[in-house]
Backbone as JSON, one array per atom type, in Angstrom:
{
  "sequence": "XXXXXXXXXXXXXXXXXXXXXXXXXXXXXXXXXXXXXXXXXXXXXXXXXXXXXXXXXXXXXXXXXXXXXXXXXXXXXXXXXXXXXXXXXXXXXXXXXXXXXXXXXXXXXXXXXXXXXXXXXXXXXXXXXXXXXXXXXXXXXXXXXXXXXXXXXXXXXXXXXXXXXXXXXXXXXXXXXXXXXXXXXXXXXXXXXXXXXXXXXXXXXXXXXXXXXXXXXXXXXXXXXXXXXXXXXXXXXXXXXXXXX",
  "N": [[-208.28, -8.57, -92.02], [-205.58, -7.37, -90.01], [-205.93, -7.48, -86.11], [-206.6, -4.46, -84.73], [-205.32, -4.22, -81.95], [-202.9, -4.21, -78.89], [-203.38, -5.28, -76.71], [-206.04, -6.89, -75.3], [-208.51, -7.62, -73.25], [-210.3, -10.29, -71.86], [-213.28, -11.03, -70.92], [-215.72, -12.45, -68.89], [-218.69, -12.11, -68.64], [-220.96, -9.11, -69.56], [-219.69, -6.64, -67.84], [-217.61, -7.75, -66.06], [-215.29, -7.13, -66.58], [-214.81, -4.33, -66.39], [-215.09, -4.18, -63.5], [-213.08, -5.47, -62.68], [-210.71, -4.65, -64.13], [-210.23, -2.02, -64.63], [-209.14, 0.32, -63.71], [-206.02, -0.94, -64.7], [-206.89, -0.9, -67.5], [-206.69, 2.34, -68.42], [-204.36, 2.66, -68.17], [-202.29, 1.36, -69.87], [-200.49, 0.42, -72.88], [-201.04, 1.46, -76.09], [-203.75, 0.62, -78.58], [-206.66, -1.05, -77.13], [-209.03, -3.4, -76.4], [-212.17, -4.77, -74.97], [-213.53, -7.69, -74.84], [-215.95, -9.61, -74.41], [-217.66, -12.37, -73.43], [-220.01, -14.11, -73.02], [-221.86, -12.48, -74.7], [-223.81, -12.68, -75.94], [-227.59, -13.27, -77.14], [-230.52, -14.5, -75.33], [-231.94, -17.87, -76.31], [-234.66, -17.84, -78.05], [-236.91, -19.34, -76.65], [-235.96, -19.58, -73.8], [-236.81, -19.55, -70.34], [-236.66, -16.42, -68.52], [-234.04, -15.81, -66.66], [-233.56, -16.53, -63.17], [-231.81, -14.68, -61.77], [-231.51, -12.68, -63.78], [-234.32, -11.58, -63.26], [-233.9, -11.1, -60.78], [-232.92, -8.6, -61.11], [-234.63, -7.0, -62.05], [-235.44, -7.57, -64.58], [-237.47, -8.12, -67.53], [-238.11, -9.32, -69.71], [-236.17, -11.77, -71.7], [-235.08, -10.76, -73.84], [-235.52, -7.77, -73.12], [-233.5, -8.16, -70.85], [-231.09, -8.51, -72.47], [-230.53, -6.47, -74.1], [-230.51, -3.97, -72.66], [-228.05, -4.73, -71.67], [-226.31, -4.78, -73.58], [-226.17, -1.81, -74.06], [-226.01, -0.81, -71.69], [-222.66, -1.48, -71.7], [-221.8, -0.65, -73.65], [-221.44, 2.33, -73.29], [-219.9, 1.84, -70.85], [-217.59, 0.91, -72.16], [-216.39, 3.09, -73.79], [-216.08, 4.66, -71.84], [-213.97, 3.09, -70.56], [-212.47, 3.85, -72.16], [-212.08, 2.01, -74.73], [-212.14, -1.01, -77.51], [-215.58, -1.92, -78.15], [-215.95, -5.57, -78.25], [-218.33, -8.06, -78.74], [-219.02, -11.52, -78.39], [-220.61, -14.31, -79.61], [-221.94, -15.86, -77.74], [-224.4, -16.92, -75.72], [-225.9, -16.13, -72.13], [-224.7, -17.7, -69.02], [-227.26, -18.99, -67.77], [-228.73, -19.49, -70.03], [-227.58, -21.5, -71.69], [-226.45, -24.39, -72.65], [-223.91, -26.62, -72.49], [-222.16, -26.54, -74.31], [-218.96, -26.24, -76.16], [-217.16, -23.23, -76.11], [-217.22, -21.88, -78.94], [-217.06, -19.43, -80.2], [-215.33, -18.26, -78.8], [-212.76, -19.31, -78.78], [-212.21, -19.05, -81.62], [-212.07, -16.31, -82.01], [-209.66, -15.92, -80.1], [-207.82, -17.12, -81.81], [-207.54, -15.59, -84.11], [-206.29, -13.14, -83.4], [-203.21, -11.7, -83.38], [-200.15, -12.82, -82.67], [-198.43, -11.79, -80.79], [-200.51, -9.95, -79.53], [-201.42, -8.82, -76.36], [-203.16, -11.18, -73.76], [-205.56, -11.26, -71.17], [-206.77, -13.19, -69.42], [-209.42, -14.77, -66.86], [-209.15, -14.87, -63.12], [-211.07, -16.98, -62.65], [-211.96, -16.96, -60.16], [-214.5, -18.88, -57.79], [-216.8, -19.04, -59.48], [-218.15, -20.56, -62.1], [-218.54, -19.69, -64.88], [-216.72, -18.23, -65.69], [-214.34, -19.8, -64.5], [-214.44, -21.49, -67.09], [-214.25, -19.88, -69.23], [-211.45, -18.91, -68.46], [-209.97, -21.47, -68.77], [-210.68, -22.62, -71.66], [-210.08, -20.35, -72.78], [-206.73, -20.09, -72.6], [-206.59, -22.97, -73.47], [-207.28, -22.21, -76.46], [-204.95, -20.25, -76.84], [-202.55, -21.35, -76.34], [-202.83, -23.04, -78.24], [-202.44, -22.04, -80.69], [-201.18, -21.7, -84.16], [-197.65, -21.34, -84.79], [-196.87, -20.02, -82.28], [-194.8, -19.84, -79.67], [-193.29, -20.38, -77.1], [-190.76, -18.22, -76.34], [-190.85, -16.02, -77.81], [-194.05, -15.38, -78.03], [-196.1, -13.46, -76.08], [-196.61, -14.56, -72.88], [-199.41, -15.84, -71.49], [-201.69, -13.47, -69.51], [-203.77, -13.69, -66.21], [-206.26, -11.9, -64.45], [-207.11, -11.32, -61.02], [-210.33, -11.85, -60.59], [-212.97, -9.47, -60.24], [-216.02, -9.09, -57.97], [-214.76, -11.53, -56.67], [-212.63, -12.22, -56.17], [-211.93, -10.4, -53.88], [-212.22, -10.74, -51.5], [-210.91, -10.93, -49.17], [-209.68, -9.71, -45.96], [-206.44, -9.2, -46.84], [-206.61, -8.41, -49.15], [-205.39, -5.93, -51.29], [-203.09, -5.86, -49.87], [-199.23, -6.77, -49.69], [-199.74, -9.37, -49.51], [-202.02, -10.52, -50.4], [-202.05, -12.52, -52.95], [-201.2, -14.86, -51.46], [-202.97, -15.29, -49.5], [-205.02, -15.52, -51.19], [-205.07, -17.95, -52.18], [-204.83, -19.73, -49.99], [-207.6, -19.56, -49.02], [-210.95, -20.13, -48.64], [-212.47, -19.41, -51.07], [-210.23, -20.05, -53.41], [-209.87, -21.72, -54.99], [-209.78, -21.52, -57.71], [-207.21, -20.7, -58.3], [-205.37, -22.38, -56.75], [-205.62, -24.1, -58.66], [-204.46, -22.95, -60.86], [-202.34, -22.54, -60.13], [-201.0, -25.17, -59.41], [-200.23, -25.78, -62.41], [-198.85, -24.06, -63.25], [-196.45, -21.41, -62.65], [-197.1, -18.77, -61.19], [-196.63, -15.56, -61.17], [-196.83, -12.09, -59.76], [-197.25, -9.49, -62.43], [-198.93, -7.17, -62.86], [-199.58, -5.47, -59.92], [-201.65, -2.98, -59.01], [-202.76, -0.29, -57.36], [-205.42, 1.53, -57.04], [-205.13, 5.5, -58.03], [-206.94, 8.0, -56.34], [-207.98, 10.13, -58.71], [-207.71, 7.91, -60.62], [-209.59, 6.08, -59.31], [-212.2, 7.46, -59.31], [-212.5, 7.77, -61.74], [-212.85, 4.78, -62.86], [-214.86, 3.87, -61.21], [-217.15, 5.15, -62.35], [-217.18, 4.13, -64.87], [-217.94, 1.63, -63.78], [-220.36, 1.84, -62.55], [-221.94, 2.24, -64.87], [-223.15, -0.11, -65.3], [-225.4, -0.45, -64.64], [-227.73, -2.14, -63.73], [-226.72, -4.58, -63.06], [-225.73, -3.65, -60.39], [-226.54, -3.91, -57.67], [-228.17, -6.53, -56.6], [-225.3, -7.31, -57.5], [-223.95, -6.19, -54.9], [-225.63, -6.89, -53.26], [-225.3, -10.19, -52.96], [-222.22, -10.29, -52.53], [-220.66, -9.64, -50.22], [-218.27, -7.91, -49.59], [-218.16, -5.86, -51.89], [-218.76, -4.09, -50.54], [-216.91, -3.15, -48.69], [-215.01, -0.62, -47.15], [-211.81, 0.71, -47.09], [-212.86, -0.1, -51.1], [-212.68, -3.18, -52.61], [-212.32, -3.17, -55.27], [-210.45, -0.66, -55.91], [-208.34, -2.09, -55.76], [-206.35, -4.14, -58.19], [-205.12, -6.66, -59.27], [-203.03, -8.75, -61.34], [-201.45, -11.75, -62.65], [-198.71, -13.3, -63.89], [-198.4, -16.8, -66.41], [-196.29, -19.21, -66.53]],
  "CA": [[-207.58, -7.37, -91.55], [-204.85, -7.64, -89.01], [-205.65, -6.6, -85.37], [-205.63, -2.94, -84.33], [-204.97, -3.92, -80.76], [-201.99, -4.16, -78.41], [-204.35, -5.18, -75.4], [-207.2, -7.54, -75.34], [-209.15, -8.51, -72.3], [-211.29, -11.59, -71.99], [-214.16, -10.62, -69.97], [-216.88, -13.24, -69.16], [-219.91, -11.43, -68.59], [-220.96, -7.87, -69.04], [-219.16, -5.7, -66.38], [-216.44, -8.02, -65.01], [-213.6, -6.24, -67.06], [-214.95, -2.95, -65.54], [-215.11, -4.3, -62.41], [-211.55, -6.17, -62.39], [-209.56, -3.84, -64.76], [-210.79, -0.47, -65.67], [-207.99, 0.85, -63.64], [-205.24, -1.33, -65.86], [-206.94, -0.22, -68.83], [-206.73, 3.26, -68.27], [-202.49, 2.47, -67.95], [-202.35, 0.53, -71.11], [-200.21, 1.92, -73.75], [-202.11, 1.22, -77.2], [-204.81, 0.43, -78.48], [-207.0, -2.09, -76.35], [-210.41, -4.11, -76.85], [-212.7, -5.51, -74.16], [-213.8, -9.18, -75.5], [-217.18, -10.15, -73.98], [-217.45, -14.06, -74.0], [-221.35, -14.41, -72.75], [-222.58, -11.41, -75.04], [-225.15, -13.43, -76.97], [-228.84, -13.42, -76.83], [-230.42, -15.73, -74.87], [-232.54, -18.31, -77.12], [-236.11, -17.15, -77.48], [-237.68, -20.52, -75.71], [-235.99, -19.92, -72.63], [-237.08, -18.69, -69.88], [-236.16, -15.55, -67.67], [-232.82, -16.47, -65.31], [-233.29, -16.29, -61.49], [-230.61, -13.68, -61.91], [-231.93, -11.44, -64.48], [-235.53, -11.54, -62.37], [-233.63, -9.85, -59.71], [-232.07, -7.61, -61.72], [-235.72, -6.07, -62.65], [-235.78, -7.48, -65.99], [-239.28, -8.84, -67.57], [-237.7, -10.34, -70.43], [-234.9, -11.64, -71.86], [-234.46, -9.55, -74.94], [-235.18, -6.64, -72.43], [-232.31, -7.9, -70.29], [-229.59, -8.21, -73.53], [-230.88, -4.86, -75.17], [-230.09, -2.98, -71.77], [-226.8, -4.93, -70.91], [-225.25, -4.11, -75.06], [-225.87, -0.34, -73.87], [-224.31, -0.47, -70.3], [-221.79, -2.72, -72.16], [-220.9, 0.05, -74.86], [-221.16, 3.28, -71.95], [-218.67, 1.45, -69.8], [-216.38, 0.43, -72.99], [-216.23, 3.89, -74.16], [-215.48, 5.6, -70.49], [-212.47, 3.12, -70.45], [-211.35, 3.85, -74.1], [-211.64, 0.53, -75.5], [-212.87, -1.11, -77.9], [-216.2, -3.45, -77.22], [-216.15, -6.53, -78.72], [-219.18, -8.88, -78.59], [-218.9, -12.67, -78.9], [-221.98, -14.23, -79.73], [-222.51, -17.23, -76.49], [-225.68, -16.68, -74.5], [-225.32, -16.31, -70.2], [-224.52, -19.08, -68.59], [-228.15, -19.9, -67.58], [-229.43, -19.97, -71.52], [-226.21, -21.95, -72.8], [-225.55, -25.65, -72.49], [-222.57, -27.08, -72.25], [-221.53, -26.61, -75.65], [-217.87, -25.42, -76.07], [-216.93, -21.28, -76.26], [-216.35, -21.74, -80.05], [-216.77, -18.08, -80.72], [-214.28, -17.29, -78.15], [-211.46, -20.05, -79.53], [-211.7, -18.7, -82.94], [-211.81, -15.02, -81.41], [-208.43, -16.32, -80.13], [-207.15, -17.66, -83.23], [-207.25, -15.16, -85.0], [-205.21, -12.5, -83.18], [-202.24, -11.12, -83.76], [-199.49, -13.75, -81.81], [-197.92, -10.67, -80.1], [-201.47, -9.21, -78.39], [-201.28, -9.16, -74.92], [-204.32, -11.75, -73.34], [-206.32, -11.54, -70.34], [-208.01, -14.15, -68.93], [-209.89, -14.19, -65.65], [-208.25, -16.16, -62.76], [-211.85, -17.63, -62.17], [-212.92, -17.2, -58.47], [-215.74, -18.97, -57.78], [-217.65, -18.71, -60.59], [-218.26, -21.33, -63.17], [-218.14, -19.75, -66.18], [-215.22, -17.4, -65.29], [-213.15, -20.97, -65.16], [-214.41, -22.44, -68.4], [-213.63, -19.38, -70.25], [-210.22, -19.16, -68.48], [-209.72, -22.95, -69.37], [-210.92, -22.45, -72.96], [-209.09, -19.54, -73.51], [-205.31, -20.64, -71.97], [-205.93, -23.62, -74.63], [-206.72, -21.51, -77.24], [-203.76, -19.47, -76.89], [-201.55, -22.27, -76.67], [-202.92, -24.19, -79.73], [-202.59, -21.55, -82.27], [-199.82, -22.11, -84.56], [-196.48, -20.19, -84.65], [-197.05, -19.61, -80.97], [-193.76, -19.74, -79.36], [-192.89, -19.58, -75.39], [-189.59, -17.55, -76.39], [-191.41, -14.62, -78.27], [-195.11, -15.13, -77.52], [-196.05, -13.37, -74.88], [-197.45, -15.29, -72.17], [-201.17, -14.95, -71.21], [-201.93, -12.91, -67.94], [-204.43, -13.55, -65.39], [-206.07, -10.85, -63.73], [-207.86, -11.27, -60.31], [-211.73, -11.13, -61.28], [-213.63, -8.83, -58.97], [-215.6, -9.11, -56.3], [-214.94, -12.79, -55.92], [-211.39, -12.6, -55.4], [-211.01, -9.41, -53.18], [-212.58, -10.83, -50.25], [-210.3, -11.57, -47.49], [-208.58, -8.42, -45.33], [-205.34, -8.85, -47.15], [-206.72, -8.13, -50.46], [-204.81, -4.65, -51.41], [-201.73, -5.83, -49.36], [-198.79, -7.93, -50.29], [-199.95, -10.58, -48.91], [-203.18, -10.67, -51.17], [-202.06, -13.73, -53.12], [-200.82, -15.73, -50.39], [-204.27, -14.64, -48.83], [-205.76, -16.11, -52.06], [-204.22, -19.37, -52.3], [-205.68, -19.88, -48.83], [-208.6, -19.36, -48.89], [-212.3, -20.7, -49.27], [-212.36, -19.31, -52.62], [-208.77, -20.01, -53.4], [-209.4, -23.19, -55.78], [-209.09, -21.23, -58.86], [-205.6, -20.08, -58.03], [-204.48, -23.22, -56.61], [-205.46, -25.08, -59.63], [-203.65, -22.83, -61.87], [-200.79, -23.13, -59.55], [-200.37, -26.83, -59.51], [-199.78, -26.15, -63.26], [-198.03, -22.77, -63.76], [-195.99, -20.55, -62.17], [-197.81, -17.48, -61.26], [-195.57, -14.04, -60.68], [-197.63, -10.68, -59.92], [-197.16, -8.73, -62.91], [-199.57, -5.86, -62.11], [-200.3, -4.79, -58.76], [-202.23, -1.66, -59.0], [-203.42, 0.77, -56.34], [-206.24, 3.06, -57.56], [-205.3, 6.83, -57.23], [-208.49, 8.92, -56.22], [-208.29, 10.07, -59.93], [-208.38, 6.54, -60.84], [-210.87, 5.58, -58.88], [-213.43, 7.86, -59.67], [-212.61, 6.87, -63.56], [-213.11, 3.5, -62.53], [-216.41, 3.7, -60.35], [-217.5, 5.44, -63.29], [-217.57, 2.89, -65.58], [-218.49, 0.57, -62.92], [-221.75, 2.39, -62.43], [-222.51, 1.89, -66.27], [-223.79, -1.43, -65.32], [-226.53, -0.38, -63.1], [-228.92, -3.56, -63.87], [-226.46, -5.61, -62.0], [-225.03, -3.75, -59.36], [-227.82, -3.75, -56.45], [-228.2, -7.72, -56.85], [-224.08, -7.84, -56.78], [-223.49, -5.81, -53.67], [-226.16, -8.42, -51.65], [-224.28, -11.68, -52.87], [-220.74, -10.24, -52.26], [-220.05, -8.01, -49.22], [-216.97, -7.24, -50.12], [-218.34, -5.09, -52.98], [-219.27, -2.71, -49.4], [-216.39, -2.79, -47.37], [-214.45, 0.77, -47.06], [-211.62, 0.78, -48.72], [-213.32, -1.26, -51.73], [-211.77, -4.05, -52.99], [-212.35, -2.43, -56.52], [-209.74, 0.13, -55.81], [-207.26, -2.35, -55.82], [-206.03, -4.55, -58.84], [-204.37, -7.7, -59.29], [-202.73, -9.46, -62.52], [-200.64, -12.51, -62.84], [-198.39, -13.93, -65.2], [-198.67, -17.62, -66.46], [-195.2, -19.17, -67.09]],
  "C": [[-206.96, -7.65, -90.18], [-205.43, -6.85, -87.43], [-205.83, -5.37, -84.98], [-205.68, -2.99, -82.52], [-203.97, -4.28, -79.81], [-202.43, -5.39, -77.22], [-205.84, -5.85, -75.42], [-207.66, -7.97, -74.41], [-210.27, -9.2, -72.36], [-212.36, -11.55, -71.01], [-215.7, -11.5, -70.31], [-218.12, -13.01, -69.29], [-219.57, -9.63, -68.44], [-220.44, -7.6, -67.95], [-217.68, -6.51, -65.01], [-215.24, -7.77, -65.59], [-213.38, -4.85, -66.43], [-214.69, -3.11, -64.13], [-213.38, -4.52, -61.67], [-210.65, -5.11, -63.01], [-209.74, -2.48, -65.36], [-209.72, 0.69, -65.28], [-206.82, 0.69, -64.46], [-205.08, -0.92, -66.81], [-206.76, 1.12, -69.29], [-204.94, 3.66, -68.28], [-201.82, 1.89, -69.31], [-201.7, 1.33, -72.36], [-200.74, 1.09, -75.12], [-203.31, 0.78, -77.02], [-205.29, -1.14, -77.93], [-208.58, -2.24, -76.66], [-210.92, -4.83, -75.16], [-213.77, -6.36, -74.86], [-214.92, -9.54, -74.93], [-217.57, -11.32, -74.22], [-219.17, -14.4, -74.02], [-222.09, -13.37, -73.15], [-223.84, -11.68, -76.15], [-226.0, -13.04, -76.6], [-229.2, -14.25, -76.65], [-231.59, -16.65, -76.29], [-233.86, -17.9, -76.73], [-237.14, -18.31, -76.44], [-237.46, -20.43, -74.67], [-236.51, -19.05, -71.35], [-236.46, -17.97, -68.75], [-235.7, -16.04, -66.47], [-233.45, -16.11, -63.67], [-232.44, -14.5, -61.84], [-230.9, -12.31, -62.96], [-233.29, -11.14, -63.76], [-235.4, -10.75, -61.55], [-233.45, -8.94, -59.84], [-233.26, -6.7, -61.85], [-236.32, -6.09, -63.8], [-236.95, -8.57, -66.26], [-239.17, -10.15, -68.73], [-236.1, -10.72, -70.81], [-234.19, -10.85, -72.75], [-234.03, -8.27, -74.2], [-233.3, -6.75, -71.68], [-230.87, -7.72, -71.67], [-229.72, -7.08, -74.43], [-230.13, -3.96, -73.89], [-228.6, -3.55, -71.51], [-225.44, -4.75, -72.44], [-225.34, -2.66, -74.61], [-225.31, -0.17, -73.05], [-223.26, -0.52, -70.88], [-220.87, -1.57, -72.83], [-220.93, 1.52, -74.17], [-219.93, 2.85, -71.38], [-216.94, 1.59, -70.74], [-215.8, 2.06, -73.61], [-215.56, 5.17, -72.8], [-214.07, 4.87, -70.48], [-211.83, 3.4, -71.77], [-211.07, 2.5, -74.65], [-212.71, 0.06, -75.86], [-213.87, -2.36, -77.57], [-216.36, -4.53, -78.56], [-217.4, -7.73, -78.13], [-218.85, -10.25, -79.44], [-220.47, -13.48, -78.67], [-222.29, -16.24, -78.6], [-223.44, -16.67, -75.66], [-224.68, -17.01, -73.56], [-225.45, -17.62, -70.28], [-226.17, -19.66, -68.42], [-229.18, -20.32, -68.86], [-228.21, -20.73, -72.45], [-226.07, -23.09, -72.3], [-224.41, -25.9, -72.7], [-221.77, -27.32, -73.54], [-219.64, -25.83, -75.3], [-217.9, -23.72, -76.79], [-216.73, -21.45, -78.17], [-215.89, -20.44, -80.47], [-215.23, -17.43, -79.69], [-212.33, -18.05, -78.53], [-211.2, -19.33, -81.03], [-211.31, -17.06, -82.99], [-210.43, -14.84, -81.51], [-207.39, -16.48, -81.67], [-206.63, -16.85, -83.81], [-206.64, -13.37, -84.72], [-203.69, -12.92, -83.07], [-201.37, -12.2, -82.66], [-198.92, -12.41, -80.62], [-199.28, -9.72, -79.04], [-201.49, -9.94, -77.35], [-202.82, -9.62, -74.75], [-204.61, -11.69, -72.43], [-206.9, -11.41, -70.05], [-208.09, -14.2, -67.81], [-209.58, -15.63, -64.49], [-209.49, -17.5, -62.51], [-212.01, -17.91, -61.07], [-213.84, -17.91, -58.35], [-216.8, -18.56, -58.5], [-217.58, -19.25, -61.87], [-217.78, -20.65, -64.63], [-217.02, -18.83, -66.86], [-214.32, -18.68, -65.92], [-213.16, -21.69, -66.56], [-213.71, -21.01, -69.03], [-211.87, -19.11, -69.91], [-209.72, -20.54, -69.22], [-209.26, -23.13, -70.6], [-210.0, -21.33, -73.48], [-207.54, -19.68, -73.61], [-204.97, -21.95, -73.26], [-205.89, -23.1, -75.69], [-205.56, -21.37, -77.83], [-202.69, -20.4, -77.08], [-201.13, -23.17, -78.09], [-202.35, -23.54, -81.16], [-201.09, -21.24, -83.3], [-199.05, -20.64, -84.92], [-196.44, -19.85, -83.02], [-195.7, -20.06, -80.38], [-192.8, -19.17, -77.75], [-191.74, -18.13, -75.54], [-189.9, -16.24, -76.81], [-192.54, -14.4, -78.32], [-195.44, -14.47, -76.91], [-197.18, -13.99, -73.95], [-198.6, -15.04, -71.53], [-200.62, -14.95, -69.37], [-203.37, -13.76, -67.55], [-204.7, -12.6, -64.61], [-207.27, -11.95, -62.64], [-209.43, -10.84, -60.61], [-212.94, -10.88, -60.15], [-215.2, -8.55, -58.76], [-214.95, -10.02, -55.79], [-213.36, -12.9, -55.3], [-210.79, -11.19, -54.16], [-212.01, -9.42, -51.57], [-212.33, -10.77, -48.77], [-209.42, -9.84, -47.38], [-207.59, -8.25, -46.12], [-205.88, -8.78, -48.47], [-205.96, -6.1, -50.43], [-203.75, -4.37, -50.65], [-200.43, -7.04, -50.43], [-198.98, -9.14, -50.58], [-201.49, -11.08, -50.42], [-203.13, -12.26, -52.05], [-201.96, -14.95, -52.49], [-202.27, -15.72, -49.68], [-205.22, -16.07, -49.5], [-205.84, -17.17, -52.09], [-204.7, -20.28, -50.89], [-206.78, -20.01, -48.48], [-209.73, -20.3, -49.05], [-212.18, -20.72, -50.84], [-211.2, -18.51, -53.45], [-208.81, -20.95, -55.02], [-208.96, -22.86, -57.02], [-207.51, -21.04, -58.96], [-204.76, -21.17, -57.44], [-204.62, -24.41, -57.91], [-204.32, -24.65, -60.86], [-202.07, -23.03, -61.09], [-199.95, -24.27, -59.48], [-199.72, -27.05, -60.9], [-198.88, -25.34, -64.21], [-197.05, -22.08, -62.72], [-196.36, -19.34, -62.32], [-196.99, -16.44, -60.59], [-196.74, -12.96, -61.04], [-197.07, -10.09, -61.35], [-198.03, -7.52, -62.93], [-200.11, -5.65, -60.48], [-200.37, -3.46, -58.35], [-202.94, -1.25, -57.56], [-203.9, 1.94, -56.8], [-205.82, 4.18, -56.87], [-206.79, 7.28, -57.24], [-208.97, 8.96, -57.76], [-208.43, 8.71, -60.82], [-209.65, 6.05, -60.48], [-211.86, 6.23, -59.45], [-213.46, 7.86, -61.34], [-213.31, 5.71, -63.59], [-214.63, 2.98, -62.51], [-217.13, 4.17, -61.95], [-218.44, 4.54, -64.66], [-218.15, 1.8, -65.32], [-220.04, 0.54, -63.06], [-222.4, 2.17, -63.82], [-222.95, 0.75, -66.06], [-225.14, -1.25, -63.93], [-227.66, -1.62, -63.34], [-228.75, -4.5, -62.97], [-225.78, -5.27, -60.83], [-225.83, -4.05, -57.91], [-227.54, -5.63, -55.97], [-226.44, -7.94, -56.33], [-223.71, -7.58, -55.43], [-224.19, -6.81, -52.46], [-225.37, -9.06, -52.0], [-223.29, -11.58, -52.32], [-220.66, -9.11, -51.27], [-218.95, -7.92, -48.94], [-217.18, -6.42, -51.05], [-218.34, -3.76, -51.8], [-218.18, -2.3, -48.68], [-215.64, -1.92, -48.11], [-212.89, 0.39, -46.29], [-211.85, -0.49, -49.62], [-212.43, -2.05, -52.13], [-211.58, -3.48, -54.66], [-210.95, -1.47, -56.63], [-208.11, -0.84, -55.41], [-207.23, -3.75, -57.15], [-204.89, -5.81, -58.83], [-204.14, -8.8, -60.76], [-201.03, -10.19, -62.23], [-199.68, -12.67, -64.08], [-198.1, -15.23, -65.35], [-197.24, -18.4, -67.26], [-195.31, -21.07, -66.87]]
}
């Protein structure tokens, strides 16, 4: 059965499509899907991540039973549909390749709009950008001239760190930066042009936060690592998507 979506975002872990695009999605004219690349269960031998430990969770089933319900709360506040791909988190997954998320690929529609995450600092952000960009490229009939070319959105907190995030400057900012490398790698091999730069209205925002908040397992834990998740006005409330030419 063909499709029913216009709009597909590639979102590596629970809550970084909410985090990065819940404003976007909310702008989006048809129907749209949020893709979950690390929505597996972890294998039963392994044991409980650093990262889920903090989170409060005892096991691991506990943690992927509570993060499919945030998962499908959040997907339903932005109006879209959730898609689960079946790869354990990064810390229960060897280095096997995304297969579920190549054949994911595959087998949309040549015409659905893709995006993939520019990968800030954050490992498995860049593989699934990586993996997904070839994808998209490989799958036959694909056609620069009537394809349309995969986006990149800014994937948040990691990229809305520096002051000029939510100015013009924000890419130029990026590209600069400490945690720039994602953005200068795709640069060395694309030509990247803003195609969205959003500015949450109020009524946005509090759509947004909304959905945000549906992930309460991991927000506590994110706001220590990244303080930029704190500073006033958030970096959340502003949006950033490329296009990959």
């Amino acid at each position: 059965m063909p499709s029913p979506w216009t709009t597909v975002v590639i979102s590596p872990h629970f809550d970084d499509a909410a985090l990065s695009l819940a404003g976007f999605l909310r702008r989006v004219d048809g129907p749209a899907a949020v893709a979950t690349v690390h929505a597996g269960a972890a294998p039963a031998d392994r044991e409980l991540s650093y990262w889920d430990s903090v989170c409060g969770f005892i096991s691991t089933a506990e943690a992927h039973r509570t993060r499919l319900a945030e998962d499908a709360r959040a997907c339903a506040l932005m109006r879209v549909d959730q898609v689960l791909l079946d790869h354990p988190d990064g810390p229960y997954r060897d280095s096997e390749p995304l297969t579920a998320l190549t054949d994911f690929l595959a087998g949309l529609p040549l015409a659905t709009r893709v995006l993939l995450p520019l990968g800030t600092n954050q490992r498995d952000h860049r593989a699934v950008r990586d993996q997904g960009l070839a994808a998209l490229a490989s799958r036959p009939g694909a056609d620069a001239a009537t394809t349309p070319r995969p986006w990149v959105y800014a994937d948040l907190p990691y990229s809305g760190a520096s002051d000029q995030w939510g100015t013009d400057q924000a890419s130029a900012a990026l590209e600069h930066s400490d945690r720039g490398d994602a953005y200068r790698d795709l640069k060395s091999r694309y030509r990247l042009d803003v195609i969205q730069d959003l500015h949450l209205t109020d009524e946005e925002w509090i759509a947004k936060r909304e959905a945000v908040i549906c992930y309460t397992s991991q927000l506590a834990p994110v706001a220590v690592d990244h303080k930029a998740f704190l500073r006033r006005p958030g970096p959340l409330q502003s949006e950033l998507v490329w296009e990959l030419t």
